[in-house]
Structure formats: structure tokens, C-alpha cells
Biopython code that builds the backbone (N, CA, C, O; Angstrom):
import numpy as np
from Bio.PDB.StructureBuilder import StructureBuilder

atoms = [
    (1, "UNK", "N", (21.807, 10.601, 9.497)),
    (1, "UNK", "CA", (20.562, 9.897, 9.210)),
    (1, "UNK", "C", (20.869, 8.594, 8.478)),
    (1, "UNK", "O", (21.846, 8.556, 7.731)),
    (2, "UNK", "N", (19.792, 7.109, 8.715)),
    (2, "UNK", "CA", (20.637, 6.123, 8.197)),
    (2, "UNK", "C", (19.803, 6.138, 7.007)),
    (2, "UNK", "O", (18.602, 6.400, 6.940)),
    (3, "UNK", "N", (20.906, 5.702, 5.732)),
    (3, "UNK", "CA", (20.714, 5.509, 4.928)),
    (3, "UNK", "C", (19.578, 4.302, 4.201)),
    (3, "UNK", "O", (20.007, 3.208, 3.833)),
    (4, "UNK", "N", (18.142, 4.673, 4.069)),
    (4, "UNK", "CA", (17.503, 3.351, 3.533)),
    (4, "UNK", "C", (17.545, 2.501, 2.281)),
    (4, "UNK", "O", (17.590, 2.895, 1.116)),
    (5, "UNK", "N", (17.519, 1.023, 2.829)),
    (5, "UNK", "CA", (17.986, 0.212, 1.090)),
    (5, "UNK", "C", (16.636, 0.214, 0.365)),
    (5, "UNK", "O", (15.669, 0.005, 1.098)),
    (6, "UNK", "N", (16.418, 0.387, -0.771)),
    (6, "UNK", "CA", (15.479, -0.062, -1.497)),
    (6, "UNK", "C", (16.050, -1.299, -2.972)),
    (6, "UNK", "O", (17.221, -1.383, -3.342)),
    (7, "UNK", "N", (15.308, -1.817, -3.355)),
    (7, "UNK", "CA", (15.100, -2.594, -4.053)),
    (7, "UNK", "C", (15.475, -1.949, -5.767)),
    (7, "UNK", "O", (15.445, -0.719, -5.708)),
    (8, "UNK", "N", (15.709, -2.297, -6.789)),
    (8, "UNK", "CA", (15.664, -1.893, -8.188)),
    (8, "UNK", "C", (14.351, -1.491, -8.207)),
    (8, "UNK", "O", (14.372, -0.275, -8.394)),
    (9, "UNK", "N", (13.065, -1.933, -8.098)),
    (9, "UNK", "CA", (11.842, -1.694, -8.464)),
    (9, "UNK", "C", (11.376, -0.087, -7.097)),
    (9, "UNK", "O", (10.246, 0.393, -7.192)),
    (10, "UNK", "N", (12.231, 0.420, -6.159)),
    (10, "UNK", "CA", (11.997, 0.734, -5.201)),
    (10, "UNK", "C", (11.000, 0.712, -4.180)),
    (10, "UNK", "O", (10.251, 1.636, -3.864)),
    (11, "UNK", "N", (11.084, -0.734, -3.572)),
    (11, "UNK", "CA", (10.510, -1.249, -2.602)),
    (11, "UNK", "C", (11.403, -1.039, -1.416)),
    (11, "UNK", "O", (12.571, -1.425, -1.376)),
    (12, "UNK", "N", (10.923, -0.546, -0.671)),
    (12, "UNK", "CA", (12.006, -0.815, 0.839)),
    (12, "UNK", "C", (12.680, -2.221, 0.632)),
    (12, "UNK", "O", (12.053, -3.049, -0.028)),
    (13, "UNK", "N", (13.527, -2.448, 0.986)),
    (13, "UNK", "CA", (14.275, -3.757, 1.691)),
    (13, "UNK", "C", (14.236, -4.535, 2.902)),
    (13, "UNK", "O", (14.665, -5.635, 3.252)),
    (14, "UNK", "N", (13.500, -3.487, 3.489)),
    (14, "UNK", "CA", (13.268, -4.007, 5.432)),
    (14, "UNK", "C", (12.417, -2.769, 5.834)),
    (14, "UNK", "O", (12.500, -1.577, 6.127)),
    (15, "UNK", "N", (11.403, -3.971, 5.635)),
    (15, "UNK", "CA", (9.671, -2.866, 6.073)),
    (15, "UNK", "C", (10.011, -2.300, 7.331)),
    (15, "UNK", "O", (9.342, -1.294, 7.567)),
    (16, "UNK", "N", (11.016, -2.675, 8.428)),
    (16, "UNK", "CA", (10.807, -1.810, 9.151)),
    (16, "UNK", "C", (11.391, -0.497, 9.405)),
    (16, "UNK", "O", (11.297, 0.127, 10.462)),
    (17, "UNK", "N", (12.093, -0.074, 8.191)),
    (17, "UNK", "CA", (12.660, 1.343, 7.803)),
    (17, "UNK", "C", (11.397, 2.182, 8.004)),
    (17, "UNK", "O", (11.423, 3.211, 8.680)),
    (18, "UNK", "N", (10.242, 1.706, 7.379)),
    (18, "UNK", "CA", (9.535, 2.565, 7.260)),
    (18, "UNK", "C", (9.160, 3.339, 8.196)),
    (18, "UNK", "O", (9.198, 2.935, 9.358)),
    (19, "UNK", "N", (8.626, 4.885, 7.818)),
    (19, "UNK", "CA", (7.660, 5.829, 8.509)),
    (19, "UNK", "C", (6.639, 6.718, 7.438)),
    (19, "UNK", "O", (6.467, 6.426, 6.255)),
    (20, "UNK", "N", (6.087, 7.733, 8.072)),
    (20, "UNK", "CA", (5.640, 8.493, 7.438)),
    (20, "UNK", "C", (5.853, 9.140, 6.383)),
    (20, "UNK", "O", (5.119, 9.223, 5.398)),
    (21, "UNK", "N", (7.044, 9.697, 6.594)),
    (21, "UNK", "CA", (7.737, 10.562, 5.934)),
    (21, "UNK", "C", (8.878, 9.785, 4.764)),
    (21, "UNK", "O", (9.291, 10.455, 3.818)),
    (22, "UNK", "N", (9.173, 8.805, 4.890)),
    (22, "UNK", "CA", (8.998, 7.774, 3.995)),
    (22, "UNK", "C", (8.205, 7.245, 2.606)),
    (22, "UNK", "O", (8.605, 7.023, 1.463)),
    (23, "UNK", "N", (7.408, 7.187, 2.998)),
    (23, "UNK", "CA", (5.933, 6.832, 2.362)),
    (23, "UNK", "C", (5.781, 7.795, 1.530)),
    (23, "UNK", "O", (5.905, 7.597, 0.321)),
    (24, "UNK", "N", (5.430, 9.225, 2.134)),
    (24, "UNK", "CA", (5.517, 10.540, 1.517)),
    (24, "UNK", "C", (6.522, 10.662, -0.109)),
    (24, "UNK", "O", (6.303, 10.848, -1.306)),
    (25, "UNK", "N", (7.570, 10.444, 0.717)),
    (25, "UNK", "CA", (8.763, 9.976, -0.358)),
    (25, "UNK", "C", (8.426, 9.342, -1.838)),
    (25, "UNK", "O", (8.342, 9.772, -2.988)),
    (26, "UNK", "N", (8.300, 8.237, -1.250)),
    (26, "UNK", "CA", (7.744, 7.440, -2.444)),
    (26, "UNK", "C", (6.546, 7.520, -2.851)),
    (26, "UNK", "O", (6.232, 6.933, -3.886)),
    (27, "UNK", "N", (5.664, 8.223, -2.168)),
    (27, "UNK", "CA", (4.265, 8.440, -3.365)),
    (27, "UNK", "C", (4.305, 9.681, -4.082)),
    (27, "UNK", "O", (3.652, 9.886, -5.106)),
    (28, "UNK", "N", (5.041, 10.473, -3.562)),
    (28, "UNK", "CA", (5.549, 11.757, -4.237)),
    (28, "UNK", "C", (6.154, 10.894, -5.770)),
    (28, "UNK", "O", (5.471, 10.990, -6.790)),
    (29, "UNK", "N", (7.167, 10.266, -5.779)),
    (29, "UNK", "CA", (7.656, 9.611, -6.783)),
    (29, "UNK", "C", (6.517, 8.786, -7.594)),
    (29, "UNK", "O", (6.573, 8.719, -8.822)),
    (30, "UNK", "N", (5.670, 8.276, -6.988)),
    (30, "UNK", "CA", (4.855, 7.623, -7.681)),
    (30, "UNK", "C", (3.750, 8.308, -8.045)),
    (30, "UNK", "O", (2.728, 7.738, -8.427)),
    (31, "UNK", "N", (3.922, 10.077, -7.918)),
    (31, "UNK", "CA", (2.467, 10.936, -8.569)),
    (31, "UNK", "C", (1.481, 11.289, -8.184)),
    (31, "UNK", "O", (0.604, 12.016, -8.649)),
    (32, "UNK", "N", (1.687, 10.415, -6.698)),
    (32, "UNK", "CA", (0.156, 10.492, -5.758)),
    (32, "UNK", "C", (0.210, 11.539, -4.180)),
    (32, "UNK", "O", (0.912, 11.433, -3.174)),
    (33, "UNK", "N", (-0.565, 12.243, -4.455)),
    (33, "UNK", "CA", (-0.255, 13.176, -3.196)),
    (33, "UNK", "C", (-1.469, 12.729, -1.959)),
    (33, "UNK", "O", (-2.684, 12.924, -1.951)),
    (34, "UNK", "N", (-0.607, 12.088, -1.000)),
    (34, "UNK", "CA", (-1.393, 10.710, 0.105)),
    (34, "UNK", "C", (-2.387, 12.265, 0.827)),
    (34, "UNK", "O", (-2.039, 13.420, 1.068)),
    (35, "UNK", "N", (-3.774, 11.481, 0.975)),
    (35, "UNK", "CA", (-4.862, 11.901, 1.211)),
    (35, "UNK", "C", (-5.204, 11.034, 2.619)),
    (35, "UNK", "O", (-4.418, 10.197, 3.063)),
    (36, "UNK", "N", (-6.441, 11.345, 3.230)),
    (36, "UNK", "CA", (-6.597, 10.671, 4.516)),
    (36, "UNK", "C", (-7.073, 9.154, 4.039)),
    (36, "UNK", "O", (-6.689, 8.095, 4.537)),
    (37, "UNK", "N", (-8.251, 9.366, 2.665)),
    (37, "UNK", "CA", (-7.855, 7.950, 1.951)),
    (37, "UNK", "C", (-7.436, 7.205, 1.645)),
    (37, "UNK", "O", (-7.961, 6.091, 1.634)),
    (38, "UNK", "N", (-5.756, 7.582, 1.067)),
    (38, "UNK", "CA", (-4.803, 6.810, 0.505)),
    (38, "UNK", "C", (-4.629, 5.979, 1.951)),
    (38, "UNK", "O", (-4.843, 4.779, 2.120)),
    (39, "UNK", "N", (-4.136, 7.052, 3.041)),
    (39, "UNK", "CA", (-3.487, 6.365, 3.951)),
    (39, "UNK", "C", (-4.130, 5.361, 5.236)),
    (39, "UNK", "O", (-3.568, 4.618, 6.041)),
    (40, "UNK", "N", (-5.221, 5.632, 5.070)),
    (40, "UNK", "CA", (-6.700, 4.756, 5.386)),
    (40, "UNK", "C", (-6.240, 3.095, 4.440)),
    (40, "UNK", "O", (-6.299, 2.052, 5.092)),
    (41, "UNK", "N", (-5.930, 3.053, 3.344)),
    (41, "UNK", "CA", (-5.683, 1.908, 1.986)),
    (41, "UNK", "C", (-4.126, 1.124, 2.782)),
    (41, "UNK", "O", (-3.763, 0.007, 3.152)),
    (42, "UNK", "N", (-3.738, 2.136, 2.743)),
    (42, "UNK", "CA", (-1.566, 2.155, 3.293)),
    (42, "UNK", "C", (-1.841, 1.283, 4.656)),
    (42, "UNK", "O", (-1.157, 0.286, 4.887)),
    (43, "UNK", "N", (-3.081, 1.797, 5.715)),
    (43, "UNK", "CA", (-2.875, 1.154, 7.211)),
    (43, "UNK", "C", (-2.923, 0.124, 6.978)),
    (43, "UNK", "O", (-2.057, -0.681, 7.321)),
    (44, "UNK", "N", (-4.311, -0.261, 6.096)),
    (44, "UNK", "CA", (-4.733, -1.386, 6.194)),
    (44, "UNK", "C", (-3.875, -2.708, 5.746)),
    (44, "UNK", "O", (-3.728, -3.802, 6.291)),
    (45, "UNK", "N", (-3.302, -2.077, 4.358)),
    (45, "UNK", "CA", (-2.703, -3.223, 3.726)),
    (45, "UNK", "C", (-1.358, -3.266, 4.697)),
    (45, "UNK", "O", (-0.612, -4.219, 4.473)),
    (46, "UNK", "N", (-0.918, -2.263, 5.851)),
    (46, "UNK", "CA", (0.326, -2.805, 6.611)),
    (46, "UNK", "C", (-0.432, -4.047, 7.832)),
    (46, "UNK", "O", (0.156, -5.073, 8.174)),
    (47, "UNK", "N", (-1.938, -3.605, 8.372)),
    (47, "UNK", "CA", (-2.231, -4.530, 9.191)),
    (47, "UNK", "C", (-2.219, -5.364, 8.904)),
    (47, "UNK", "O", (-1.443, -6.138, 9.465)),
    (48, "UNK", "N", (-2.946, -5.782, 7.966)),
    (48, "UNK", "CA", (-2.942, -7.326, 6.866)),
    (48, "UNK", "C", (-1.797, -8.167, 6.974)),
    (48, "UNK", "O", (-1.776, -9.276, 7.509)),
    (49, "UNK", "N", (-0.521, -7.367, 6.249)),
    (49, "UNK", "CA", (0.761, -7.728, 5.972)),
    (49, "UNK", "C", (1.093, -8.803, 7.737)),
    (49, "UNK", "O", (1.221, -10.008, 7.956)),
    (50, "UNK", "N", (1.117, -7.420, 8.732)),
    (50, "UNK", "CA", (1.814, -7.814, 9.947)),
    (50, "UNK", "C", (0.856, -9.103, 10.487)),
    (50, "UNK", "O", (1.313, -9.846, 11.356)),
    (51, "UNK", "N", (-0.132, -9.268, 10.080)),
    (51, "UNK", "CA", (-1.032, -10.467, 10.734)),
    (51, "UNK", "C", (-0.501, -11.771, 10.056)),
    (51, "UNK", "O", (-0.214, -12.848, 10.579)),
    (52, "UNK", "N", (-0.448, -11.376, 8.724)),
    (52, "UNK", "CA", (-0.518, -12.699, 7.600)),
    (52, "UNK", "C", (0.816, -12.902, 6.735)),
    (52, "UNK", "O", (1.052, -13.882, 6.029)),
    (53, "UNK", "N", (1.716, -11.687, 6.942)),
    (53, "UNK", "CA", (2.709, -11.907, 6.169)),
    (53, "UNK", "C", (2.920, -12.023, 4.907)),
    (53, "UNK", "O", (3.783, -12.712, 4.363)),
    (54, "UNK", "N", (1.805, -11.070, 4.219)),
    (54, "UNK", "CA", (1.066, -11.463, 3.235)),
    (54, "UNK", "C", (1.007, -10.374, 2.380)),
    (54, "UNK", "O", (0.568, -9.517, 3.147)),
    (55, "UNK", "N", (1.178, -9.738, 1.129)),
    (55, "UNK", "CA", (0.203, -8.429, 1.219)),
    (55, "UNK", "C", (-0.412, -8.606, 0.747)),
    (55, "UNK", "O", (-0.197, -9.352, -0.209)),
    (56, "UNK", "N", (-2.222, -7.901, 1.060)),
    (56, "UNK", "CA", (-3.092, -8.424, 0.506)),
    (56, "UNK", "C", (-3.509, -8.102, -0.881)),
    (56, "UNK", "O", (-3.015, -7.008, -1.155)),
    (57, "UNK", "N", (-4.331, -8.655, -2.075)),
    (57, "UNK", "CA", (-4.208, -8.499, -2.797)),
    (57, "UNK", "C", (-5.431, -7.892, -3.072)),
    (57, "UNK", "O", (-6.390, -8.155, -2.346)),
    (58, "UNK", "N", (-5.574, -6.968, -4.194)),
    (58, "UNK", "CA", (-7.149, -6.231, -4.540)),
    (58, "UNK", "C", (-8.542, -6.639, -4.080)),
    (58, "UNK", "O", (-9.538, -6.005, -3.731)),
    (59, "UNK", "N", (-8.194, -8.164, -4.232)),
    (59, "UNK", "CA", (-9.847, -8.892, -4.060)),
    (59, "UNK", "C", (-9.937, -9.246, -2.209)),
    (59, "UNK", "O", (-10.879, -9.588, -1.495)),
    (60, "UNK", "N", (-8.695, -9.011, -1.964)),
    (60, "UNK", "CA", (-8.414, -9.235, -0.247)),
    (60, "UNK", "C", (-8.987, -8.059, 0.353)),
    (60, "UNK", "O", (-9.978, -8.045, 1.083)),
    (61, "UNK", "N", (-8.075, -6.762, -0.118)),
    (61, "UNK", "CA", (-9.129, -5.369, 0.498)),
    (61, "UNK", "C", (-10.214, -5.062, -0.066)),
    (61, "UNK", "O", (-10.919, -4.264, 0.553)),
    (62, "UNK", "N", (-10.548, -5.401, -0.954)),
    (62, "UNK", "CA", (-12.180, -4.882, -0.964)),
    (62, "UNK", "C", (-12.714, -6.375, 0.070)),
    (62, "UNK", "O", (-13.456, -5.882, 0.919)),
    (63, "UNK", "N", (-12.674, -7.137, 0.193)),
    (63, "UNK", "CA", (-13.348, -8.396, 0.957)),
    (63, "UNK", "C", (-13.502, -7.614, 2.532)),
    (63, "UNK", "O", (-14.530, -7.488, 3.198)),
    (64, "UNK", "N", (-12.250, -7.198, 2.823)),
    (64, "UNK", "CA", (-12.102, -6.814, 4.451)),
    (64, "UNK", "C", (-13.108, -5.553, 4.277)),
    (64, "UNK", "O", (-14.204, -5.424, 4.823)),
    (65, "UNK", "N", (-12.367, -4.510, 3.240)),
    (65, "UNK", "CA", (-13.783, -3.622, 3.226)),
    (65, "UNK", "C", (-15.036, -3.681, 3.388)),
    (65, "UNK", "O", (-15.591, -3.256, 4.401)),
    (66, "UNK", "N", (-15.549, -4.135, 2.554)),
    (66, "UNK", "CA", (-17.189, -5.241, 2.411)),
    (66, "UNK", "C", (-17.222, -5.608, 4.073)),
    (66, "UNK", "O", (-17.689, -4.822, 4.898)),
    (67, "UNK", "N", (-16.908, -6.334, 4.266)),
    (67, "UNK", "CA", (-17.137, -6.699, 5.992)),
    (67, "UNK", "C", (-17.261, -5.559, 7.194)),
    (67, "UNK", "O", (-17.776, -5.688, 8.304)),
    (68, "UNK", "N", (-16.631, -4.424, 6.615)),
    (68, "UNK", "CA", (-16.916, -3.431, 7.380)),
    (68, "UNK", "C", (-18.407, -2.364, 6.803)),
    (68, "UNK", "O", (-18.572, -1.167, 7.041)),
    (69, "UNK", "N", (-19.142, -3.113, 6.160)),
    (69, "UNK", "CA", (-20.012, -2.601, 5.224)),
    (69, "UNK", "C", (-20.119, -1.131, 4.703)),
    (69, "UNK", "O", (-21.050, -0.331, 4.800)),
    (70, "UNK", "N", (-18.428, -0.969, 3.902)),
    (70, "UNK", "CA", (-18.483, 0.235, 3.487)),
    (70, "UNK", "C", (-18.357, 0.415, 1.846)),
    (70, "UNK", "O", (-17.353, 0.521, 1.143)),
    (71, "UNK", "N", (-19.963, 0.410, 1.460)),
    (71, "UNK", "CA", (-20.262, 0.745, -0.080)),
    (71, "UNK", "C", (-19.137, 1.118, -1.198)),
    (71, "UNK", "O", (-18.990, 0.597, -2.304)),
    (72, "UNK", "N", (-18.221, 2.392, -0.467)),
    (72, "UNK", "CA", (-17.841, 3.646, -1.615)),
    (72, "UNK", "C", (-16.747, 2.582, -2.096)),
    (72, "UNK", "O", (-16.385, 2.895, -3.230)),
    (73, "UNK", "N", (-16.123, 1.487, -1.656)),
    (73, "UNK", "CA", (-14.916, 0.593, -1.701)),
    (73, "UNK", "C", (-15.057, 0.232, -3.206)),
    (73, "UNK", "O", (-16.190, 0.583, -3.534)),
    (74, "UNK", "N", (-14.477, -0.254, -4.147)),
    (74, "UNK", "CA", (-14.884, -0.860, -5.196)),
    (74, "UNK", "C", (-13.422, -0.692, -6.333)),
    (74, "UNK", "O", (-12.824, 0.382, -6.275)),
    (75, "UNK", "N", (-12.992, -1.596, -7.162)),
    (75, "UNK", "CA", (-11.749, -1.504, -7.685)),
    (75, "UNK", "C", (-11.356, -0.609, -8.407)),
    (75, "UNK", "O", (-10.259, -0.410, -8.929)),
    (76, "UNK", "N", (-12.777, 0.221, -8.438)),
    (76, "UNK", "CA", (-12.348, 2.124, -9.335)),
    (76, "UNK", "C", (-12.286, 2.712, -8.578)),
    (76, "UNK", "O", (-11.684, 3.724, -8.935)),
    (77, "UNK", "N", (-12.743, 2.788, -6.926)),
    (77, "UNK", "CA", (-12.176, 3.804, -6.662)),
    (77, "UNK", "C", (-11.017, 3.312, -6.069)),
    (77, "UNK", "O", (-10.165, 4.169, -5.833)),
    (78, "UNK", "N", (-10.713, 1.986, -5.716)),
    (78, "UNK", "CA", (-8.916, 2.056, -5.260)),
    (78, "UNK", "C", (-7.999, 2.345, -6.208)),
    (78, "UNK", "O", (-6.844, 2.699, -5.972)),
    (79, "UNK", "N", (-8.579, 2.175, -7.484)),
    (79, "UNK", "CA", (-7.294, 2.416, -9.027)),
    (79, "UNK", "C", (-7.456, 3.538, -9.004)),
    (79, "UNK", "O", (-6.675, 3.966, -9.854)),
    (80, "UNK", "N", (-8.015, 4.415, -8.544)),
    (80, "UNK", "CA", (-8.343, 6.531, -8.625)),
    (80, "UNK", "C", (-7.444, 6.699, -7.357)),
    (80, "UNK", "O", (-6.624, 7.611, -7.247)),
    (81, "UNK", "N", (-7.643, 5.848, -6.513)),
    (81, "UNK", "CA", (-6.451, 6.382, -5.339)),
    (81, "UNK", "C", (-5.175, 5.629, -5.657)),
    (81, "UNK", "O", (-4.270, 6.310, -5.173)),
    (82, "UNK", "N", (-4.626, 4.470, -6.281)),
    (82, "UNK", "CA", (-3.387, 4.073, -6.769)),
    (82, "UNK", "C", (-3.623, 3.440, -8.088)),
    (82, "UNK", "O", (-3.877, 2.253, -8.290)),
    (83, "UNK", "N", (-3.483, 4.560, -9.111)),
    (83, "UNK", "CA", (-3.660, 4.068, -10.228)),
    (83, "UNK", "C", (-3.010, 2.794, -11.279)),
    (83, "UNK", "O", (-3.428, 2.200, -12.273)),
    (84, "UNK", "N", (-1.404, 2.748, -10.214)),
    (84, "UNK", "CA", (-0.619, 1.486, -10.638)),
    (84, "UNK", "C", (-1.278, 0.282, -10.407)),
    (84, "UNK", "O", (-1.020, -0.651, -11.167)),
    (85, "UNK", "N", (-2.644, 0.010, -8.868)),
    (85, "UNK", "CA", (-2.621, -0.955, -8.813)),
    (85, "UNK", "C", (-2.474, -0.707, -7.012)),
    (85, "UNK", "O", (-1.466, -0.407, -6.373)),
    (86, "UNK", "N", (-3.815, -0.950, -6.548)),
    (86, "UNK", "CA", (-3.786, -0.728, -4.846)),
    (86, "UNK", "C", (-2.771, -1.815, -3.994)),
    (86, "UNK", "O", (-2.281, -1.828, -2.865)),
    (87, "UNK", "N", (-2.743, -2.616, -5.049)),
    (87, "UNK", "CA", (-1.940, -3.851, -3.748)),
    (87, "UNK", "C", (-0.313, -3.623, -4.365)),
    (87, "UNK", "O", (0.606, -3.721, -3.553)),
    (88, "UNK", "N", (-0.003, -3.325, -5.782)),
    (88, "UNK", "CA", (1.500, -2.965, -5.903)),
    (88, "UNK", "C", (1.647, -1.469, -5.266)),
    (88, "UNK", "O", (2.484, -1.246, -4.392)),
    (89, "UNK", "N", (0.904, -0.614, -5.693)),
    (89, "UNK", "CA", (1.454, 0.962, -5.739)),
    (89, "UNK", "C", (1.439, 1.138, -4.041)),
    (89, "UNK", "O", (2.313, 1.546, -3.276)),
    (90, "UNK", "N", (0.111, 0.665, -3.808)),
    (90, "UNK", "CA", (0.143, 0.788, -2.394)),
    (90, "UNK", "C", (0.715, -0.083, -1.279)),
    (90, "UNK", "O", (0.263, 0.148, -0.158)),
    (91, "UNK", "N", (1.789, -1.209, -1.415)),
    (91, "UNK", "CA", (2.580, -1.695, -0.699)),
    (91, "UNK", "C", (3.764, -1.310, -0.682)),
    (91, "UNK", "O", (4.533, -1.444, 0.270)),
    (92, "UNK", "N", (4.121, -0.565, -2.215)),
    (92, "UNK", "CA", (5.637, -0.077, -2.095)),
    (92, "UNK", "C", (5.108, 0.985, -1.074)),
    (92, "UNK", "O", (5.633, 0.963, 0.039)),
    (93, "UNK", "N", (4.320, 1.734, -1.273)),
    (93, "UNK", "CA", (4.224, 3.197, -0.223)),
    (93, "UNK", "C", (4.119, 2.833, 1.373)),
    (93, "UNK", "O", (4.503, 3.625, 2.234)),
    (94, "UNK", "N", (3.540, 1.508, 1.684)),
    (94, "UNK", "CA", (3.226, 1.041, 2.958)),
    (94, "UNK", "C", (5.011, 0.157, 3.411)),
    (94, "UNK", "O", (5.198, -0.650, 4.322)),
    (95, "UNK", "N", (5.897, 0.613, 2.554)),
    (95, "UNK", "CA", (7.317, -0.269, 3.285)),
    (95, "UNK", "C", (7.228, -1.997, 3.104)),
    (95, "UNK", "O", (7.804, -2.848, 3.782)),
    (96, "UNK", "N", (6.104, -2.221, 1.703)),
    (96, "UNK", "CA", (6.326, -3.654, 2.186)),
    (96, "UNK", "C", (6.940, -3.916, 0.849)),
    (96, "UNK", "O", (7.204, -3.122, -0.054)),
    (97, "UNK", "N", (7.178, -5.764, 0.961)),
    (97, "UNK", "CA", (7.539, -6.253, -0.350)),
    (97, "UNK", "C", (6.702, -5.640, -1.646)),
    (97, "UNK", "O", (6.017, -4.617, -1.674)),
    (98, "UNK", "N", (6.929, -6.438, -2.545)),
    (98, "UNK", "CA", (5.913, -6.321, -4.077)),
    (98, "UNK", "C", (5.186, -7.636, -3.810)),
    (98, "UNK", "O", (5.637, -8.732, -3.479)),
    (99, "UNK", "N", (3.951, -7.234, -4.042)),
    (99, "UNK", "CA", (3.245, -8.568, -4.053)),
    (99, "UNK", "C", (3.184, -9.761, -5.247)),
    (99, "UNK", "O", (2.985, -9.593, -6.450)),
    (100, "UNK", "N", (3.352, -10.658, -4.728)),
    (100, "UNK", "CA", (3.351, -11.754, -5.900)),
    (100, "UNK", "C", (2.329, -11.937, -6.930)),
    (100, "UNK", "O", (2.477, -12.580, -7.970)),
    (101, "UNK", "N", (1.106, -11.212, -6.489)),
    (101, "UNK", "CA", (-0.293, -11.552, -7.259)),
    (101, "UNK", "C", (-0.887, -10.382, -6.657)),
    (101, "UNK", "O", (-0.959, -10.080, -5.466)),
    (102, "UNK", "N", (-1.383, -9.651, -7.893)),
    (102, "UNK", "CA", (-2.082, -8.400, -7.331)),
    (102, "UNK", "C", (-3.590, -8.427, -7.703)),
    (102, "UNK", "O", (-4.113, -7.323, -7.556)),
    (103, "UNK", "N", (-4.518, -9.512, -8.197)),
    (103, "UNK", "CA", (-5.699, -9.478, -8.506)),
    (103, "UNK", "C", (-5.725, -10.724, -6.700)),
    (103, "UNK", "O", (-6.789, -11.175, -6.276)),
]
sb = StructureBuilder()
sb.init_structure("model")
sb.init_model(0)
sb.init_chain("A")
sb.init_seg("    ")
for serial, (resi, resn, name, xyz) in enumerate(atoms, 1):
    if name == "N":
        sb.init_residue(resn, " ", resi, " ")
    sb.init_atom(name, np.array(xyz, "f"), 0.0, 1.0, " ", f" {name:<3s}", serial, name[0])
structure = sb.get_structure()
């Protein structure tokens, strides 16, 4: 099995290591046991990423949320599903960089 690089902060090194079982990995480490929610948060911020190259930042997914006019969205309940912080906690788990700006 090949060995994956991560980062000091453990970020993947090359998002495209990632999988499932991956992810698993590291949210296990990070305390969070991934729900159909979490990973609903995880798709999105990888679609984002692969469009824009970007990851998006807190005020980015609730915006895309909002456009899909879905109420329950709001920055307490993404900090109840990644309490570090939806755009850090939840990009290390999605295989991407660390984001530069997480508000």
C-alpha cells in the first residue's frame, strides 16, 4: 500500500491521495465521527476547491448554502460539525491544503 505524505500540521500533501477511508483517518484524529452531514460540508468544500482552486472559506459555504435556500446552515451549526473551524478542520479531512483565511 503506498505510503501517504502529509504535512507537519497533517494536511495531505497531494489532494489526490485522497479517499474515503482517508478522511475517516483523519477525522477520527481530529474527534469527529463523519456523519452524512459532515460529509455533505467535505463534498462541497472539495467541489469548490476543484472549480476555484481555492478552499472556500466559512463566509463562502454558508453563501453557496444560502443559494440553495437551506435555513439549518449557519456558523453554529458548521462549528458543531467541525469544531476547529469548517474551512480548516474540514479541508484537512477533504485532502486539501490549509486555507489561508478561514473567516
Amino acid at each position: 500500500m503506498k505510503k501517504i505524505k502529509k504535512n507537519k500540521n497533517g494536511y495531505l500533501k497531494n489532494y489526490k491521495d485522497w479517499n474515503k477511508k482517508i478522511a475517516k483517518k483523519i477525522a477520527k484524529k481530529e474527534g469527529i465521527k463523519m456523519t452524512i452531514k459532515h460529509w455533505e460540508i467535505i463534498y462541497l468544500i472539495k467541489k469548490f476547491y476543484k472549480k476555484y482552486n481555492i478552499v472556500p472559506s466559512l463566509r463562502m459555504i454558508l453563501k453557496i448554502k444560502k443559494k440553495k435556500k437551506n435555513k439549518k446552515y449557519n456558523s453554529i451549526y458548521l462549528f458543531k460539525l467541525f469544531p476547529k473551524g469548517p474551512s480548516k478542520q474540514g479541508s484537512k479531512i477533504a485532502g486539501l491544503p490549509k486555507p489561508t483565511k478561514c473567516l
